[in-house]
C-alpha positions in Angstrom: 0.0 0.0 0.0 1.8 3.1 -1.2 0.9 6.4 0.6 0.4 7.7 4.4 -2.9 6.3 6.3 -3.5 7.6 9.5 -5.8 5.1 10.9 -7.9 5.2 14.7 -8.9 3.0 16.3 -8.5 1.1 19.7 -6.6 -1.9 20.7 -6.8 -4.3 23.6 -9.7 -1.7 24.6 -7.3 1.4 24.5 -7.5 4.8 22.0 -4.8 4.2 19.6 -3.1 5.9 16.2 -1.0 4.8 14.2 0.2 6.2 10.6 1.1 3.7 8.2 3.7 5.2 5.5 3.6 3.1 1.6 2.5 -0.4 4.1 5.3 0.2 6.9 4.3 1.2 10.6 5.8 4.8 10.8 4.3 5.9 14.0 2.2 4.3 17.3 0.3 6.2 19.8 -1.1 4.3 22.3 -3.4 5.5 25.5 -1.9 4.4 28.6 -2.4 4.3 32.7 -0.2 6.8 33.8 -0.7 10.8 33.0 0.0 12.0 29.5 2.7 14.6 29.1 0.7 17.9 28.3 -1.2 17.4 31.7 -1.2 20.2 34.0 -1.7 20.4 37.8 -2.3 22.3 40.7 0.2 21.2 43.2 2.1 21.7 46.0 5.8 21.8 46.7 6.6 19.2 49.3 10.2 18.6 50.0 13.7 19.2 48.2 16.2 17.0 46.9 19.7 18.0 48.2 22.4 17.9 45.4 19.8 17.9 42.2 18.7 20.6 42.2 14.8 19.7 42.2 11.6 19.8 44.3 9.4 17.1 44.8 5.9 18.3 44.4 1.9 16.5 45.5 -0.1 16.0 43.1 -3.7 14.3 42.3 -1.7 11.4 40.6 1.3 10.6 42.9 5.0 12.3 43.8 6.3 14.1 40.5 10.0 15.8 40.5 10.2 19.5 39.8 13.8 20.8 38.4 15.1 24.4 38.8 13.3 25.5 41.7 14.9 28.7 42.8 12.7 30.9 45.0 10.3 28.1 45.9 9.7 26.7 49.3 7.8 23.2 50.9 3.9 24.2 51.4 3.8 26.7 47.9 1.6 26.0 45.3 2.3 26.6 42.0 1.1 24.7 38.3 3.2 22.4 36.6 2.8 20.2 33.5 4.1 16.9 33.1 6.7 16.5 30.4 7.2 12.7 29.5 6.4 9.4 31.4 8.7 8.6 34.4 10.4 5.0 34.7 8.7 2.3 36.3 8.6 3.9 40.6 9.8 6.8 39.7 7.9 10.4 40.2 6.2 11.7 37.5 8.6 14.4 35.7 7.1 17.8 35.2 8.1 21.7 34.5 6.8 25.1 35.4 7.2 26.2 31.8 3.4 25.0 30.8 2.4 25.2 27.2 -0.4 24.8 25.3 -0.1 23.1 22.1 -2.4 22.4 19.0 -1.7 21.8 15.6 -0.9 25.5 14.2 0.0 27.3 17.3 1.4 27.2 20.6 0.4 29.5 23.2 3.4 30.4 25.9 2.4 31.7 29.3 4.6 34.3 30.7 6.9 34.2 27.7 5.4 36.7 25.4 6.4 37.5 21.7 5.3 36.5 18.8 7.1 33.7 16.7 7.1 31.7 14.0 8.1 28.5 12.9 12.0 28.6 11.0 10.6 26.5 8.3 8.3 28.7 6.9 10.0 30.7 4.3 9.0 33.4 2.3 8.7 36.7 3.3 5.1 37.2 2.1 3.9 34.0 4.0 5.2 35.0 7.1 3.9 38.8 6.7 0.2 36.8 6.6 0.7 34.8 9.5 2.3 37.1 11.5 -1.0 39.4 10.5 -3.1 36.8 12.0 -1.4 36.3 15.1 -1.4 40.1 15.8 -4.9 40.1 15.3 -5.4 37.2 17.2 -3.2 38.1 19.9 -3.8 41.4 20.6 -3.7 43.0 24.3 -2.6 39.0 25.5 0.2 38.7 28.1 1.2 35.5 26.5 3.2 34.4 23.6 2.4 32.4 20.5 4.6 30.5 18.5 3.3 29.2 14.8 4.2 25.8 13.6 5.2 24.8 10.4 1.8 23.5 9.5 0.4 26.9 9.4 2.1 27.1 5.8 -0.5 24.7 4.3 -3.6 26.2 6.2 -6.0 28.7 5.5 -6.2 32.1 7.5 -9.8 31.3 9.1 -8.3 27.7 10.5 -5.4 29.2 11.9 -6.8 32.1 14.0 -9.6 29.7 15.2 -6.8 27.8 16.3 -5.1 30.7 18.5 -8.1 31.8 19.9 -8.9 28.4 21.1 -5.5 28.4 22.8 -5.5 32.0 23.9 -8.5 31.0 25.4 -7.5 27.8 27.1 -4.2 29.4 28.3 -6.3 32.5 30.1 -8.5 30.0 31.8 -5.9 27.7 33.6 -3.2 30.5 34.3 -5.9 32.5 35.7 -6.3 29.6 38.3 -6.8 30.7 41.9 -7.3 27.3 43.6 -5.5 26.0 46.9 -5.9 22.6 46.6 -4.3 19.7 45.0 -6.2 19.3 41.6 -5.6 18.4 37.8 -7.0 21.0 35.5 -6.0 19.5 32.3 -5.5 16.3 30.7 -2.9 15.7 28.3 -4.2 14.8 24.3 -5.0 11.6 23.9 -3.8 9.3 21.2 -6.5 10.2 18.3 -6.2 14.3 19.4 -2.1 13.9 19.5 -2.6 12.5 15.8 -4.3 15.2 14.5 -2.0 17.7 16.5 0.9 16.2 15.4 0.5 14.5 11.8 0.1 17.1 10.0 1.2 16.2 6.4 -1.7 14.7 3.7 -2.6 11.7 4.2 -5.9 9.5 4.4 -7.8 9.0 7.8 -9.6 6.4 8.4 -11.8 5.8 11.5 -14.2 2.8 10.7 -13.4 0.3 13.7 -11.4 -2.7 12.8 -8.8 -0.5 10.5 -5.7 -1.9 12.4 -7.1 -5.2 11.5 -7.6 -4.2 7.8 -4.6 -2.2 7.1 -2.3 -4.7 9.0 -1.4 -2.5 11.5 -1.8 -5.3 14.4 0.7 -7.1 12.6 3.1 -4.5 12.6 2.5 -3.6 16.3 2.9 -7.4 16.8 6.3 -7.3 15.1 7.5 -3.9 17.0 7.1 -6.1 20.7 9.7 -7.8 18.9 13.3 -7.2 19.5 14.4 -7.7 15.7 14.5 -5.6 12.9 15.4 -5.5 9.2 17.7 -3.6 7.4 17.9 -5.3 4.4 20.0 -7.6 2.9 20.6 -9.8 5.9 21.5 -7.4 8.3 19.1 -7.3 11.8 19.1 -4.8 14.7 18.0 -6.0 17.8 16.7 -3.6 20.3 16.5 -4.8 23.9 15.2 -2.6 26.4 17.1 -3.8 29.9 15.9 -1.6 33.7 19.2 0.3 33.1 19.2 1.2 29.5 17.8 0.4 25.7 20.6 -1.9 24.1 20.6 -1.9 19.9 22.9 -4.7 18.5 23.4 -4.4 14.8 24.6 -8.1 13.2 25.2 -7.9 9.5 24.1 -11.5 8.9 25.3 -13.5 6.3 27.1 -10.7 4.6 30.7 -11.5 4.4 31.9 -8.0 2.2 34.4 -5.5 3.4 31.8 -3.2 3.5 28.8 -5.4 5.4 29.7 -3.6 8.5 29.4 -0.3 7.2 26.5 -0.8 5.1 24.5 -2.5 8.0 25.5 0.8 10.4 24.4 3.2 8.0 21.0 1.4 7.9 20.8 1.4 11.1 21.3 4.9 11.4 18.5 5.6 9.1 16.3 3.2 10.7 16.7 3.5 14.5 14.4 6.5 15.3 11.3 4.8 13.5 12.6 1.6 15.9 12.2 3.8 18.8 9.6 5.2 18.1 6.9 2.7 17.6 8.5 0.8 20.6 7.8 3.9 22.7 11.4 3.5 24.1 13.6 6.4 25.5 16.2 7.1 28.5 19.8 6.2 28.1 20.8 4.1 24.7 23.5 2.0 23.7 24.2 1.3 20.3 26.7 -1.6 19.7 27.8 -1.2 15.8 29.3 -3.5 13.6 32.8 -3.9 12.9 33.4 -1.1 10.7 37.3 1.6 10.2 37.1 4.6 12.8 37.3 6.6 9.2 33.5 5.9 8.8 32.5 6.9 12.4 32.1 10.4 10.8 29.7 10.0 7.8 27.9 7.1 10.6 27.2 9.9 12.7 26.2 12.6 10.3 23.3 10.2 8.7 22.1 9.5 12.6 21.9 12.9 13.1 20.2 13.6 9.9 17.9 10.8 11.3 16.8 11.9 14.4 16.6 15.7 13.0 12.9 14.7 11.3 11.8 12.4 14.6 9.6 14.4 16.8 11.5 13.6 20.5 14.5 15.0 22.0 17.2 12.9 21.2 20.8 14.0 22.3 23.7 12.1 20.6 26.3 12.0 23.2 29.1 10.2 20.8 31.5 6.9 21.2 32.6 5.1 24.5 36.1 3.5 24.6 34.7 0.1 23.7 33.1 1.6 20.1 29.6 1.9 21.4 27.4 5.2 20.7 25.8 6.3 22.9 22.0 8.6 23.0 20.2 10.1 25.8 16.3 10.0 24.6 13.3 12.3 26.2 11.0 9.4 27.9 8.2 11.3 25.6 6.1 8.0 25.3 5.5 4.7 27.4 7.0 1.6 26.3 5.1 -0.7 24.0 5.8 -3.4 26.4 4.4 -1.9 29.2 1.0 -1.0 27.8 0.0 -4.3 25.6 0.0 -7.8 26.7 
C-alpha cells in the first residue's frame, strides 16, 4: 500500500493511532495508565532533593519531580505540566514552563512574543501569519509561536486555532485554587494524531482498521526485539531496567563493507525503531565492525535521522569500547508496558 494512512482505532480496549507510510508502521500512539505529558496540575511543593537541584511536588496522581526550583519553598503552590512518562517507581517528571499546544499554534504563558516556525519561508507568508497572530493576539500577556503546518492552512483555521488556545491558556493560568487538583489532561492518542501529523494523508476511523490495514501485525512485530535492514543485516533492540541496548549483526554478509553498510542502515532506521516501541532514557548502540574513518559519515546520517523524529534525542558520541551512545526524552510509554 503506497501512501500515508492515518488510521484510529482502539486496541486491547485502549485509544490508539498509528500512521502507516507506503505499508510500513511509521508511528504508534497508544493511551496508557499513567498521566499524559501535556497534563497540567495544581500542586504543591513538598520537600527538596539536596544535590539535584529539584523539588518534589503532591499531586492528584502521585510524587512528581520539579527541576530548577529557585525561590520556591515546601507548602507553595504553584502549576506544573508533566513533560514525558517517568520510569517504572519513579515520580512523575514535570516543569513550570506550561504550554499549550495544537496543531498550528502554541500558546506560551509568561513568555510573550510572537514567533514563527524557522521552516516557513518566504517573506510574504510570514507577513500573513504574523498578520493573524497580531490580530489574534492582541492586548494577551502571552506568547504564540506558529508551527510549520500553518504554511498549508487557511487564515480562518489558523486564528480559530489561536483563539482556542489563547483562550484555554487565560482560563488555567488564571487559576486561583488552593488545593491539589488536575486541570487539564494531556491529548490523547487520536487528538495527538491530529495535532501532530500534520502532512496529507488518508484518515480512516471505521473500527477494525488496524485489522484491515495490517497495523496489528506491525504492532505485533514492534514487541519484537528484531528488525530489518535489508540484505541480511538485523538490529536487535532490547530494552534492559538500566538502559535500551541496539545490537546491529550484518548476517550473512561477508563483504568488506557489510559492516558499514548494515551501520548506516541502522542509522537511518533506528528513530522509527524507537519510536513505535515507545522506548527512550539512556541508549546503547553496539555497531558492527566497521574503520574509525566511517564513524564520521555514521554519525552525520544519525543525526540527519533523528533531525525529522519528533522527540529530544541527544547524541552524546562513542565510549572507549566503540559503542554510541544517546540520551532520549521518555516522551512515550514503552510498548511493552502497555500491551499484553
Amino acid at each position: 500500500m503506497k501512501g500515508r494512512t492515518i488510521i484510529l482505532d482502539q486496541i486491547q480496549g485502549r485509544e490508539a493511532a498509528a500512521l502507516m507510510v507506503d505499508g510500513r508502521l511509521e508511528d504508534f500512539l497508544v493511551q496508557g495508565d499513567e498521566p499524559a505529558p501535556g497534563t497540567i496540575y495544581r500542586a504543591r511543593a513538598d520537600r527538596p532533593v539536596k544535590g539535584q537541584g529539584g523539588m518534589f511536588m503532591a499531586t492528584p496522581d502521585g510524587s512528581a519531580f520539579l527541576r530548577q526550583i529557585k525561590g520556591l519553598a515546601p507548602g507553595d503552590m504553584l502549576l506544573v505540566q508533566v513533560t514525558g512518562y517517568a520510569e517504572p517507581g519513579k515520580a512523575i517528571p514535570v516543569t513550570q514552563k506550561i504550554l499549550f499546544k495544537s496543531r498550528h499554534a502554541i500558546v506560551t504563558p509568561n513568555a510573550p512574543g510572537l514567533n514563527l516556525s524557522r521552516s516557513i519561508r518566504g517573506d510574504d507568508e510570514r507577513d500573513r501569519l504574523l498578520e493573524i497572530a497580531h490580530g489574534e493576539m492582541a492586548e494577551s500577556p502571552h506568547g504564540l509561536i506558529l508551527r510549520s503546518s500553518c504554511a498549508a492552512a487557511e487564515a480562518e483555521v489558523i486564528a480559530e486555532d489561536i483563539a482556542e488556545m489563547r483562550a484555554l491558556a487565560e482560563q488555567v493560568m488564571q487559576d486561583s485554587g488552593q488545593d491539589l487538583e488536575k486541570l487539564l489532561d494531556g491529548d490523547p492518542p487520536h487528538s495527538l494524531a491530529w495535532r501532530e501529523w500534520v502532512e496529507p494523508a488518508e484518515i480512516v476511523t471505521q473500527p477494525g482498521g488496524f485489522a484491515e490495514h495490517a497495523v496489528l501485525d506491525a504492532v505485533q512485530d514492534a514487541l519484537g526485539t528484531e528488525d530489518s535492514l535489508g540484505s541480511g543485516a538485523r538490529m536487535y533492540i532490547e530494552p534492559t531496567r538500566a538502559l535500551v541496548a541496539v545490537d546491529v549483526n550484518t548476517g550473512n554478509d561477508a563483504s568488506l563493507a557489510a559492516g558499514v553498510k548494515a551501520n548506516m542502515a541502522c542509522a537511518r532506521s533506528l528513530p522509527r525503531a524507537l519510536r513505535v516501541r515507545g522506548l527512550g532514557g539512556q541508549i546503547t548502540v553496539d555497531l558492527a565492525p566497521m574503520p574509525k574513518k566511517d564513524r564520521r559519515t555514521f554519525e552525520s546520517a544519525l543525526r540527519a535521522a533523528f533531525r525529522a523524529d519528533g522527540e529530544e534525542t541527544a547524541l552524546l558520541g562513542w565510549t572507549p569500547l566503540g559503542h554510541f551512545e544517546l540520551q532520549r526524552k521518555r516522551g512515550r510509554l514503552p510498548l511493552r508496558q502497555v500491551l499484553r
